[in-house]
Each structure stands twice: as structure tokens, then as C-alpha cells.
N, C-alpha and C positions, 0 to 999 in steps of 0.2 A: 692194259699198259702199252704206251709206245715206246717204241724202240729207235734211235737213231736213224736206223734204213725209215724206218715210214717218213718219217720227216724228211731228209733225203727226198724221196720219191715224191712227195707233195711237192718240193721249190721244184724237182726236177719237169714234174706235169707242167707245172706253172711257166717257166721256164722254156717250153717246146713251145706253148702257145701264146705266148703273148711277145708282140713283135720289138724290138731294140733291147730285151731283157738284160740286165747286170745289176746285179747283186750290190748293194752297197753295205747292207748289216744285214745280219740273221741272231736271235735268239732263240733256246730252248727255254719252258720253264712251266712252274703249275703255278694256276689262280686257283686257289683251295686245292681241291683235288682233281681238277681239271685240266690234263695236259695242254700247254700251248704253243704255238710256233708264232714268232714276230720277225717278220722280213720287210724290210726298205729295199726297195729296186728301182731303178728306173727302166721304163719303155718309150718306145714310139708311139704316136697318138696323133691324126691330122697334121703329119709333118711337124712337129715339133716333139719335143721330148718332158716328161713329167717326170715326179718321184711319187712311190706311191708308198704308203705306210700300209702294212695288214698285218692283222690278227689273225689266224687261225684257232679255235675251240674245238679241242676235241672230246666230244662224249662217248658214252659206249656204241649209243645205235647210230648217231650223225654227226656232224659237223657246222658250223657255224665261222662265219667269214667275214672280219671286216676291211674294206679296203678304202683307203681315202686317197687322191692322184690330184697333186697340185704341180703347177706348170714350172720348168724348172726357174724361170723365168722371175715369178713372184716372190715377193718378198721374204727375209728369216723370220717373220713376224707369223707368214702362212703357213711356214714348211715348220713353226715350231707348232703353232694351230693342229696343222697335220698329227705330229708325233701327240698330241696329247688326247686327240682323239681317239686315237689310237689307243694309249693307255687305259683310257679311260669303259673301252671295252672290256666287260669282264659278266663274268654268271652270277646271276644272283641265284641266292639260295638263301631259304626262308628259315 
């Protein structure tokens, strides 16, 4: 089971290392029984700035990560592209 602080401490890592980081959304939530974290942020990237959509999965022994970074520049058409991608990440189970 996660708890609050872990997640926390996931945006927080995240957060240290990637450069122009802010937060724009965060959710908690489970796909089946699958804890998940979904964060939108923006960073710095070759002098310009992106948004990025990610998933976080977390299972008992690992993790699994998706992240998609579109420029902020590009179209609602990409940054909705983005978010559905996003969505669209999930566990399958048989």
C-alpha cells in the first residue's frame, strides 16, 4: 500500500532533478488495484519550456513510468494528444 509521503517523495525526487520544474496538476488514484500518481509539470528543455504528462504504476516489487513532453508552444490539439496518452496508460491483467 502507498501512503501519501511516498508519493510526495516521488514529485519531490522528480522535482530536484529536472530543471525549470512546476507543477501544474497532480493526481492520486488506483487502476484496478494498482496504485497510481499522474502529474503534469512543466520544465526546461534546450532553452525552451514543454509540459509533460506522466504516469507513474506502482506494483509491489517495481515501478513503471510514462512520461510524454510536448513543447509548450504546440498546439491544444497536441497538449490534448498528450493528456490522452497518458490516460491511456494502464496494467493489463488477464
Amino acid at each position: 500500500r502507498k501512503d501519501a509521503s511516498y508519493f510526495k517523495e516521488v514529485e519531490r525526487g522528480l522535482a530536484k532533478t529536472t530543471p525549470g520544474y512546476r507543477r501544474r496538476g497532480s493526481k492520486r488514484h488506483k487502476l484496478g488495484k494498482v496504485p497510481a500518481l499522474d502529474l503534469i509539470f512543466d520544465r526546461r528543455v534546450a532553452g525552451s519550456r514543454e509540459r509533460v504528462h506522466a504516469r507513474f504504476l506502482f506494483f509491489r516489487t517495481f515501478s513503471i513510468t510514462l512520461m510524454v513532453g510536448v513543447p509548450l508552444a504546440a498546439s491544444k490539439a497536441s497538449q490534448r494528444q498528450a493528456r490522452r496518452l497518458q490516460e491511456t496508460f494502464k496494467p493489463y491483467f488477464k
